[in-house]
C-alpha positions as CSV (number, residue, x, y, z in Angstrom):
1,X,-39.3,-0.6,3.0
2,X,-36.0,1.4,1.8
3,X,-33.5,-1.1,0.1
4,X,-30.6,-2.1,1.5
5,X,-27.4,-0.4,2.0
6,X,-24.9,-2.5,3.6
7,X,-25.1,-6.4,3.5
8,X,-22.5,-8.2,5.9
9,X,-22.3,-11.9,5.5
10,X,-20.0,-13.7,7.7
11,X,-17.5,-10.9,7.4
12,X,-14.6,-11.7,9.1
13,X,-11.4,-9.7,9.8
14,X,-7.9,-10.7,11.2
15,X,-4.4,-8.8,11.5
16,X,-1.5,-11.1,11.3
17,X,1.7,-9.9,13.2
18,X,4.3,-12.1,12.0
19,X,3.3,-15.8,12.6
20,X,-0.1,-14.7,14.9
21,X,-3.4,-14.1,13.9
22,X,-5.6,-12.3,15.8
23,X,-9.2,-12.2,14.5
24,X,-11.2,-8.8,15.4
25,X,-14.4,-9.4,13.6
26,X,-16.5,-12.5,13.7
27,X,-18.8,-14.1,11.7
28,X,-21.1,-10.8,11.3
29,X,-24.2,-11.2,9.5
30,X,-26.6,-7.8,9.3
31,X,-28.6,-5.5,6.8
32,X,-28.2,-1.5,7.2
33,X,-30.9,-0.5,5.5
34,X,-31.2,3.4,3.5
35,X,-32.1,6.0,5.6
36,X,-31.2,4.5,8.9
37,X,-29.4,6.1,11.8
38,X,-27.3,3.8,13.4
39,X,-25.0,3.6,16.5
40,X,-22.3,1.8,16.5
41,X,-20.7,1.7,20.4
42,X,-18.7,-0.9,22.3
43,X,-15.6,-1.2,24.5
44,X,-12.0,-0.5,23.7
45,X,-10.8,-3.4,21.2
46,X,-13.9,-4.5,20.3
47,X,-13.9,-4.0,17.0
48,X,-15.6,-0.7,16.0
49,X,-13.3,1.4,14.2
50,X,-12.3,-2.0,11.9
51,X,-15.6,-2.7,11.3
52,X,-16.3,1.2,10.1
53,X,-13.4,0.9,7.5
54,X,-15.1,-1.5,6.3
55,X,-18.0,0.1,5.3
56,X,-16.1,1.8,2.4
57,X,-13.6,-0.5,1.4
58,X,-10.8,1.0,3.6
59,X,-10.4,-2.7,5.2
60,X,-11.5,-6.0,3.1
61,X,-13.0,-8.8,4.7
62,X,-10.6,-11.6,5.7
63,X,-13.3,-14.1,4.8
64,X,-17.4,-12.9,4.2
65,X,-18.5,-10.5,2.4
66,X,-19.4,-7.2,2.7
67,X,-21.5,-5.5,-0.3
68,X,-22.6,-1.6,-0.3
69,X,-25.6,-0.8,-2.5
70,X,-25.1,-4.0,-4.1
71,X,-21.6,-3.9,-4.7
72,X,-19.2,-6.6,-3.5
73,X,-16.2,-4.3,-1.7
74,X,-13.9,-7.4,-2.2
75,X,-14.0,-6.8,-6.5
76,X,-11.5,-3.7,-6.9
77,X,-13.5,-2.4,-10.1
78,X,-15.8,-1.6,-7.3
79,X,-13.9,0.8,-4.6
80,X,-13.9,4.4,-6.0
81,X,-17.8,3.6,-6.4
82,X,-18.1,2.1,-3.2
83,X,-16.1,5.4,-1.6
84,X,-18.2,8.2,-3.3
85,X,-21.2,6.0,-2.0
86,X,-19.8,6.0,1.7
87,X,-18.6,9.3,3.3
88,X,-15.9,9.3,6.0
89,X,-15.5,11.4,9.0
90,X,-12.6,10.5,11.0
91,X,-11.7,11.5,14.8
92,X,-8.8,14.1,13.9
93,X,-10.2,16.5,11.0
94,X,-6.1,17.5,10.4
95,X,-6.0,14.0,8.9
96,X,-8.4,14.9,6.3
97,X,-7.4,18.6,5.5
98,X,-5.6,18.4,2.3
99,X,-5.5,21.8,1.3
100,X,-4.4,25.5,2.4
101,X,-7.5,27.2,1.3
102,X,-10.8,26.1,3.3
103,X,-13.3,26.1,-0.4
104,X,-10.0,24.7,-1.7
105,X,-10.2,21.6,0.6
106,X,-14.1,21.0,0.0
107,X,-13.6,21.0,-3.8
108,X,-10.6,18.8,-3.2
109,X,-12.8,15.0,-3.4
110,X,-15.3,16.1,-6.6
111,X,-12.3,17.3,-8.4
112,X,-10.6,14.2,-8.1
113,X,-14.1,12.2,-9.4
114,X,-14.0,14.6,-12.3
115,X,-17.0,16.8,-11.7
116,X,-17.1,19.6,-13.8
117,X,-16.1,23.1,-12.5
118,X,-19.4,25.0,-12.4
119,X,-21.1,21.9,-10.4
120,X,-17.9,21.9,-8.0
121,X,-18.2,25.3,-7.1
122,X,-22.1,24.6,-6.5
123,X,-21.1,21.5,-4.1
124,X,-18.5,23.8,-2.2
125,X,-21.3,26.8,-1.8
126,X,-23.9,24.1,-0.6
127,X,-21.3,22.7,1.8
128,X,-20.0,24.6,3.5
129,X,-23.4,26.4,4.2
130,X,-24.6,23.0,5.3
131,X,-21.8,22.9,8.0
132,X,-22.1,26.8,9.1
133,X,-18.4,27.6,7.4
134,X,-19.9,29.6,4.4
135,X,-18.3,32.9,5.7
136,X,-14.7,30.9,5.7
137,X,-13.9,30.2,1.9
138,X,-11.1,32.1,1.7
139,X,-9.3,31.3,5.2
140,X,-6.3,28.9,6.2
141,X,-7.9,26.0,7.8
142,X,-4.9,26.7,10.0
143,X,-7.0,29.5,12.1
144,X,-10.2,27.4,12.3
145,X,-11.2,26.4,15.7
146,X,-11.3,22.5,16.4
147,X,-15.2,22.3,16.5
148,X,-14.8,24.3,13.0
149,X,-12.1,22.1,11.2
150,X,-14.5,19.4,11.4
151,X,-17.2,20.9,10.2
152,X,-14.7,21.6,7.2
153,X,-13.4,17.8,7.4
154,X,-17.3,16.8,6.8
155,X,-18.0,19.5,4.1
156,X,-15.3,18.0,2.3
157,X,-17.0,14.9,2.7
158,X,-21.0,16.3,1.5
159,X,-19.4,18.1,-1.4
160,X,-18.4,14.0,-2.8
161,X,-22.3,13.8,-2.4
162,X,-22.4,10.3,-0.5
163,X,-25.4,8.3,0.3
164,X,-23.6,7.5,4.0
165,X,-21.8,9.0,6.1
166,X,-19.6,7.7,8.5
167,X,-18.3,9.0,11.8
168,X,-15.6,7.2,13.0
169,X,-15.1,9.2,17.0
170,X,-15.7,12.1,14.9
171,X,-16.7,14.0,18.2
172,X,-14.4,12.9,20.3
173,X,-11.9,15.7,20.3
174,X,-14.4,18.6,20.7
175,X,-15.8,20.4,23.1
176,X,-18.7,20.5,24.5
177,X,-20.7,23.1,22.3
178,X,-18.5,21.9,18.7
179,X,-19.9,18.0,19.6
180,X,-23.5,19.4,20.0
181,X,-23.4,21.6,16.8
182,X,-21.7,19.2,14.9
183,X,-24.6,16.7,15.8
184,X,-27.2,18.9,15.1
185,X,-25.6,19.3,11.8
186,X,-25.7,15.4,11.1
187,X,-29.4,14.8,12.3
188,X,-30.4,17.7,10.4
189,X,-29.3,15.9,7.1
190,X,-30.2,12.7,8.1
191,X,-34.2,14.3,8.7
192,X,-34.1,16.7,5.6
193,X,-32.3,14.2,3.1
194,X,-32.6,11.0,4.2
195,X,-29.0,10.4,4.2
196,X,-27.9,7.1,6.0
197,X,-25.5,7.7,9.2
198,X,-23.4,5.3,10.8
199,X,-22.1,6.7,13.8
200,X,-19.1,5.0,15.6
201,X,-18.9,6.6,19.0
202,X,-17.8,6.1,22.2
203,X,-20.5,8.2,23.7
204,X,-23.5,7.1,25.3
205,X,-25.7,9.8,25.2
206,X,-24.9,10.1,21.3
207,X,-25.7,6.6,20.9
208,X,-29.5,7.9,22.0
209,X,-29.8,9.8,19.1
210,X,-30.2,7.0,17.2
211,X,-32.9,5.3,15.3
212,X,-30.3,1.9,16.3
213,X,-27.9,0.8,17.8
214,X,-25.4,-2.1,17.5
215,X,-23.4,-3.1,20.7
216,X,-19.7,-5.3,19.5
217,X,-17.9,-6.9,21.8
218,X,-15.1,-9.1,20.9
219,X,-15.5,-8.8,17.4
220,X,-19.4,-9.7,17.5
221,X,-22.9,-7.7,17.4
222,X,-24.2,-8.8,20.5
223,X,-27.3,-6.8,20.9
224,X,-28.9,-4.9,17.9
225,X,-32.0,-2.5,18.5
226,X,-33.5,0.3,18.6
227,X,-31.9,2.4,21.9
228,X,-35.2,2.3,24.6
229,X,-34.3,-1.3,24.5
230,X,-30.8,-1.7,24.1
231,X,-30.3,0.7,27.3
232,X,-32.3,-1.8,29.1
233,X,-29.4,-4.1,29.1
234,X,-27.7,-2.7,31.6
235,X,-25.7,-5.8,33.3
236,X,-24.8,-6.6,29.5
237,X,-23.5,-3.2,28.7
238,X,-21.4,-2.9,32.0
239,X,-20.3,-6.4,30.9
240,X,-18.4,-4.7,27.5
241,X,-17.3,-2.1,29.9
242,X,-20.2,0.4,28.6
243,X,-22.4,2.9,30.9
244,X,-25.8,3.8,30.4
245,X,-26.6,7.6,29.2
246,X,-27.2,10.3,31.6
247,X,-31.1,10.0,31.5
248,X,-31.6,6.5,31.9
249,X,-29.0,6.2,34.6
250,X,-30.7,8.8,36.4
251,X,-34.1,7.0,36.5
252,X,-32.7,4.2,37.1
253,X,-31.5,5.3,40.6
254,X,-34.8,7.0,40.9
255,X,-36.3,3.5,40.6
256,X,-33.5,1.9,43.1
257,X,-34.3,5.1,45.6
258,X,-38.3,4.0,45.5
259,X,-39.6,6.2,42.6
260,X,-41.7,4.5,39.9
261,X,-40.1,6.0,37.0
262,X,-40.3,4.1,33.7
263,X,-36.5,3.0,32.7
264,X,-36.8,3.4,29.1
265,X,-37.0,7.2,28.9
266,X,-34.1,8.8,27.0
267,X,-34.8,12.8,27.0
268,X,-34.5,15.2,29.6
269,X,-37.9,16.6,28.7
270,X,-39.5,13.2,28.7
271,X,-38.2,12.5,32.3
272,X,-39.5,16.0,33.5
273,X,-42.9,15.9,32.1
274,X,-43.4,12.4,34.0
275,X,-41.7,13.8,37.4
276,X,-44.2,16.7,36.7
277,X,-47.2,14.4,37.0
């Protein structure tokens, strides 16, 4: 069984405007195991982006804890540890482009952590051929496409060499074809080198990619499983104002029109084959 990753223990989290408190995370108690590929979805205000800042110390709990590889994100001797270990991909990539050279910009995060210069231009070769940008070390990020700026937003990130990665809406401003390639990109690495990838996402039919997902609402994880299952729940979902993904919607009105179609197919292919018998 691969260790454990992230270990939440009645984390907590409030905002105080002025006088009010208003608590966004509650009492959450889970294990992310190394390796995994989890979901993260739920409705607007329920919590998710807070809870992904505090997977690397961005946000401390307001009471709980929250430890990453066995470190306690609450002990500041801990953070620059706890950041190289977790990987950050926000939803606008010009938030996270620091330089005016693209190789410039990947080499940006190990030069801060003080890795030497002939390993640092290793890391910037192997990222940016990871992420399809090898051709662009020399360009302005200025003239990169959307879909291509975060490609160089998560090279950046892969040159830091991180155990997890974290995408907070990290697709959310791309088109069709820069969401797909940028996920292809993401399971790749998660296949080929086991790296762990929390992925916060408004996005149904990303959520299916997943080896798990966990559903918040209101501050809580109220269902936690692997997606066949969790897309059962429909009444629950539509409950946190969630929809299903395009395949199991669709056999679920093939089972309302009379079809017996099994409702806890999630691939295009899968649905086909069975139509097909």
């Amino acid at each position: 069984m691969q260790k454990v990753l992230f270990q939440l223990n009645d984390l907590c989290f409030s905002y105080f405007q002025r006088t009010i408190e208003k608590q966004v995370l509650n009492f959450i108690n889970k294990q992310v195991r190394a390796g995994e590929y989890l979901a993260l979805i739920g409705g607007n205000g329920s919590g998710k982006t807070t809870l992904a800042k505090h997977l690397n110390g961005l946000l401390l709990p307001t009471s709980g804890s929250l430890a990453v590889d066995g470190m306690d994100t609450a002990n500041q001797n801990n953070l620059l540890a706890v950041r190289q270990t977790v990987g950050m991909v926000f939803q606008n990539p010009d938030n996270q482009i620091v330089a005016s050279v693209v190789e410039e910009d990947v080499a940006f995060g190990p030069e801060n952590l003080g890795v030497d210069a002939a390993e640092i231009k290793q890391r910037v070769v192997m990222a940016l051929e990871t992420v399809g940008l090898a051709g662009y070390r020399n360009f302005t990020p200025d003239f990169l496409s959307g879909g291509e700026k975060q490609r160089l937003a998560l090279a950046g990130v892969l040159a830091m060499k991180p155990k997890c990665l974290v995408l907070d809406e990290a697709t959310s401003m791309l088109d069709c074809a820069g969401r797909y390639r940028l996920l292809k990109i993401i399971s790749n690495l998660h296949k080929e080198t086991g790296l762990t990838v929390v992925n916060i996402t408004h996005d149904m039919n990303e959520a299916a990619l997943s080896d798990r997902i966990w559903v918040l609402n209101k501050g809580q994880i109220i269902l936690d499983g692997p997606p066949r299952k969790v897309f059962q729940q429909r009444e629950l979902l539509h409950e946190c104002g969630l929809d299903l993904p395009d395949i199991p919607e669709i056999c679920r009105r093939l089972s309302i029109s009379g079809l017996a179609v099994p409702l806890d197919l999630l691939d295009s292919e899968d649905l086909v084959n069975y139509l097909c018998q």
